[in-house]
N, C-alpha and C positions, 0 to 999 in steps of 0.2 A: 627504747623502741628502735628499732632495724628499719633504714630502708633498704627495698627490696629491690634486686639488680638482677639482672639478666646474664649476668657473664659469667663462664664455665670457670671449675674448678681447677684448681692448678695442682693445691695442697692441702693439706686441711687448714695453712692458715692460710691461704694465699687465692686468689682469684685469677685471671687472664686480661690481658689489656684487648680490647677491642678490636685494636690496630693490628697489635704485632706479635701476639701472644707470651708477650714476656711479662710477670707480677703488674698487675694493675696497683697505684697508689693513687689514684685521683680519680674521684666523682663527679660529674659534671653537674653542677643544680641552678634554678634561677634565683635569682636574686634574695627570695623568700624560700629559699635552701628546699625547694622540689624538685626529684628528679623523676623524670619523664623515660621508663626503664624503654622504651619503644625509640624515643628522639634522642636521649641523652647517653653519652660512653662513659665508661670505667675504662682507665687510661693508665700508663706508664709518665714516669717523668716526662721523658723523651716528646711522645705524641701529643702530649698536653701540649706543650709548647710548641711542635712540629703546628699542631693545630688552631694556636693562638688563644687558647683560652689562657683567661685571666686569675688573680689569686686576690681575695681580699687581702686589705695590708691586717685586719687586726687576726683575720681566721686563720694568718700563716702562723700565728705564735696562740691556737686555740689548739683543744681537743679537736681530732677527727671524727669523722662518721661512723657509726656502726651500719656497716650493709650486710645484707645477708642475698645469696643467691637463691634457685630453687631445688639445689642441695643439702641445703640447709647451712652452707659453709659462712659463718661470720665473718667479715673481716674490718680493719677501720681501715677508710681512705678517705683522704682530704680535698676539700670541696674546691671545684674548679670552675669559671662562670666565663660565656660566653661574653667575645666581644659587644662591651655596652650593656652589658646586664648591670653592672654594678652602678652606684650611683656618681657622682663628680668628685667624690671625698679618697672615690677606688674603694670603695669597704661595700658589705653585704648590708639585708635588711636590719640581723644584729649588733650592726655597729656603724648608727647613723651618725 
């Protein structure tokens, strides 16, 4: 199952960063991996980190996301979580 992202197509396998329009690789989700297509970005390395969001330690060495835009374009990008989302361990909800 895809989640569904807002951000314009780049290529067919590639999406836009929010920021800066260069290849988005990072999803922004909370804690319990929901993204919020209206609050949350689809980001570049760069801006992720420009922006301070955070990387769980186990999600960095997991499968990514399948997002899909509303051009239908797939693509996988790796989940990125607001400062403080994460729990005190730095891992997501699946890896207490």
């Amino acid at each position: 199952m895809s989640i569904y992202i807002y951000a314009k197509t780049r290529s067919a396998t590639s999406v836009y960063c929010d920021r800066c329009n260069q290849p988005a690789s990072f999803i922004q989700v909370t804690y319990h991996h929901k993204h919020d297509k209206k609050n949350h970005s689809v980001l570049c390395r760069p801006c992720m980190v420009r922006e301070g969001l955070e990387l769980c330690d186990c999600c960095k060495m997991s499968q990514p996301f399948e997002a899909e835009n509303g051009e239908g374009i797939k693509v996988d990008l790796m989940p990125a979580y607001a400062p403080g989302e994460l729990d005190s361990d730095g891992t997501c909800s699946d890896h207490p």
